[in-house]
N, C-alpha and C positions, 0 to 999 in steps of 0.2 A: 834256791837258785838266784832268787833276787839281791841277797846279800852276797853271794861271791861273784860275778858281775860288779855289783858296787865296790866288792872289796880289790878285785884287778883295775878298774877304773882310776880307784885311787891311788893306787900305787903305780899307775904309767907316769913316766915325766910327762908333763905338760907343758905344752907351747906357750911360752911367753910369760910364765910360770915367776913372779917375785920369790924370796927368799921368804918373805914374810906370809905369800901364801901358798906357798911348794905344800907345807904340809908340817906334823902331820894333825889329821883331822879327827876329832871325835864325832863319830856316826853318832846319831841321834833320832829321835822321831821325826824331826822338822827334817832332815835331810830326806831331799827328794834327787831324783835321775829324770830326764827326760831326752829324748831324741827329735833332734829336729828334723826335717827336711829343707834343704835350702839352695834353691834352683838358683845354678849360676855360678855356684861357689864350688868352683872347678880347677883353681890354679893355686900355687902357694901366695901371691898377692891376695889374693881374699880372702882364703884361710887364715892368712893373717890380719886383716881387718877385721874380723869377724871375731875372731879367739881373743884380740886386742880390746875391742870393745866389751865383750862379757865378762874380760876380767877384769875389769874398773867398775863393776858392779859388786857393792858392799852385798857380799850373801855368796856368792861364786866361789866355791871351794875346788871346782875342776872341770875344764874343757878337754875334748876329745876330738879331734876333726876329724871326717874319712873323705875327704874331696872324689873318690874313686865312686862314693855313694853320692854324694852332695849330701851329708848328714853330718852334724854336728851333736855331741852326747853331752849335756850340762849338767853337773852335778850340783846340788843348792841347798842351801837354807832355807825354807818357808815359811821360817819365821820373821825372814828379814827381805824375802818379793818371794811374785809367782811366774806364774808362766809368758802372763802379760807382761810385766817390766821385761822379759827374757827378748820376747818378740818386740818389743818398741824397742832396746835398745840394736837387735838387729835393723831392723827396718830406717833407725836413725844412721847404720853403718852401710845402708842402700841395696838391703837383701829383704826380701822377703821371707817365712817359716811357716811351716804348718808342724804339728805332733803327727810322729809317725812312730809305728813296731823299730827297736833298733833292727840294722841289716844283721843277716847269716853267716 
């Protein structure tokens, strides 16, 4: 289940999405998913600050917004950050994150 999940994630167009990291991607052990929660991040203005920021992080293979949730889905490398680079570089774009269940 966990691979087809990652394997639709990766295949959405992505917001803000460069040509050189659209895709496409070799899945690997180091690739991880996580779901954030991110209270406040409720309009297309900050879905785009938010989506813009994680993608200038070297290791960032794919952003997913759902502002309807306040959740953001990050798909990553682990070999190159973790969860913590994830959350400082939100909290540097003036949101806050916690890990949550992705939404239903």
């Amino acid at each position: 289940m966990r691979n087809i999940i990652l394997s639709l994630l990766l295949s959405v167009t992505l917001l803000g999405a460069s040509p050189a990291t659209a895709g496409p991607w070799r899945v690997s052990r180091e690739t991880r998913q996580v779901c954030l929660f991110i209270p406040f991040m409720e309009c297309s203005l900050s879905v785009h600050r938010v989506t813009e920021v994680l993608h200038t992080l070297d290791g960032v293979l794919g952003v997913h917004a759902d502002p309807l949730h306040e959740r953001i889905t990050v798909v990553y490398d682990s070999s190159r950050l973790g969860l913590a680079d994830l959350q400082y570089a939100i909290e540097q774009a003036g949101f806050r994150s916690r890990p949550v269940e992705p939404a239903r």
